[in-house]
N, C-alpha and C positions, 0 to 999 in steps of 0.2 A: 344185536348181542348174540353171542354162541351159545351154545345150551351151558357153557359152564357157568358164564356173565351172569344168565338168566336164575340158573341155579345160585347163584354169590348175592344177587338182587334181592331177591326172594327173603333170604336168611338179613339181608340187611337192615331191606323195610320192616321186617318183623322187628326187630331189634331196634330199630330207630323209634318205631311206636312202640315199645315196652322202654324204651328209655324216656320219650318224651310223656308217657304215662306217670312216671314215678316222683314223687317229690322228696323222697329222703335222699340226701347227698348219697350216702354209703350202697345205697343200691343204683343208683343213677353210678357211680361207677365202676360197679360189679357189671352191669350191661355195657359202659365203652368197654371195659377188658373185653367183652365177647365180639364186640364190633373190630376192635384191635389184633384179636385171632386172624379176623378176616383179611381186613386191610386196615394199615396205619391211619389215621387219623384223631385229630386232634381234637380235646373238648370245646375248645371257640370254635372250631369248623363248625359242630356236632351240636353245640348253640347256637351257634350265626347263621346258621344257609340258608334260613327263612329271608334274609333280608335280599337273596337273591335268586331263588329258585323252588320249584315246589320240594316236599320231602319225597314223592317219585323222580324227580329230576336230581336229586341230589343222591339219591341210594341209586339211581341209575351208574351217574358217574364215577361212584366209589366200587359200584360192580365190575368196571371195567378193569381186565387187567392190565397191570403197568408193560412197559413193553420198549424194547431199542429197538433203533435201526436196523442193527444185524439180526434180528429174530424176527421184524416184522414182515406180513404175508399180505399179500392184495386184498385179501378176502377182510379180512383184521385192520389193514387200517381203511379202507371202506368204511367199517363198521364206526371208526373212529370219524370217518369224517361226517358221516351220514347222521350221528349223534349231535357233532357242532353246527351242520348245517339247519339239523331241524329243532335246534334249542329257540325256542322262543327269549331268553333273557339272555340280555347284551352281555350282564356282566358275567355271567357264569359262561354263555358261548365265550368268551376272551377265556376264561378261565381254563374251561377245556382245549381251548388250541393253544394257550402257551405250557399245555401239560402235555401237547401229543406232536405239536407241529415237527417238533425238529427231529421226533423219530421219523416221520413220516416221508420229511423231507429228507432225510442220511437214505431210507430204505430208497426210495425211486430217483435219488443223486440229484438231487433240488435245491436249485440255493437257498437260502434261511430268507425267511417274508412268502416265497411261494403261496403256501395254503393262506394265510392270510390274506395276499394278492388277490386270490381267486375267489376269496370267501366274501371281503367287505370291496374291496374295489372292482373287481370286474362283474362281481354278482352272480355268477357263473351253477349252472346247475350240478349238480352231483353226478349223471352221466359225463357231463364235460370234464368235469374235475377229474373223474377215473380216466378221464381220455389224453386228460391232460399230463399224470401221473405217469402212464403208460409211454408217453410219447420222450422223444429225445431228452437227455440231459439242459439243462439253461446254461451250462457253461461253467466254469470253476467252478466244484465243489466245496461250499462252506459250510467251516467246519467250526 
């Protein structure tokens, strides 16, 4: 994470625990509005993530900024892939790579499945991955 992410985290987790603190409706959603200043999200997310991640792993990933293809930077989507390789939960890592794959893949001219290729089937490290990113085009770009 960059110091902004870390800074977006920070204000998240707070606010995730004063939301999950509160039991009146009306103030449980006086606290999504302040999580919604930050990043969009929804109140089933905002109740359900337990069923698949911690609440650090879940205000991790709402920290993150959204981001294209054409915007994205080496350093940035690293950071993005470095997040899904070290999620320990199957369903939330699937969740973060079908939130980030196909920028990732537009930014370093990737076919679509790449980062997944490299994540669950070849098993492949995170140095390789970067090495992989770096290296030649796979051929037609999809789009």
């Amino acid at each position: 994470m960059n110091d902004i992410e870390k800074d977006r985290y920070k204000k998240i987790l707070s606010l995730m625990e004063a939301y999950e603190s509160k039991t009146d409706s009306s103030e449980r959603e006086s606290v999504l509005e302040q999580i919604n200043e930050i990043v969009k999200v929804g109140e089933f997310e905002v109740n359900e993530y337990y069923g698949s991640c911690s609440l650090e792993e879940f205000c991790r990933s709402l920290a993150i900024i959204p981001c294209d293809g054409n915007s994205l930077n080496k350093s940035v989507a690293l950071e993005i892939v470095k997040d899904i390789v070290e999620c320990e939960d199957i369903d939330r890592q699937e969740y973060l790579l079908s939130k980030y794959s196909d920028a990732i893949e537009f930014a370093f001219k990737k076919n679509s499945g790449f980062l997944e290729d490299c994540i669950f089937k070849e098993n492949i490290s995170l140095n390789e991955i970067s090495s992989k990113l770096e290296g030649e085009t796979d051929g037609p770009i999809a789009l």
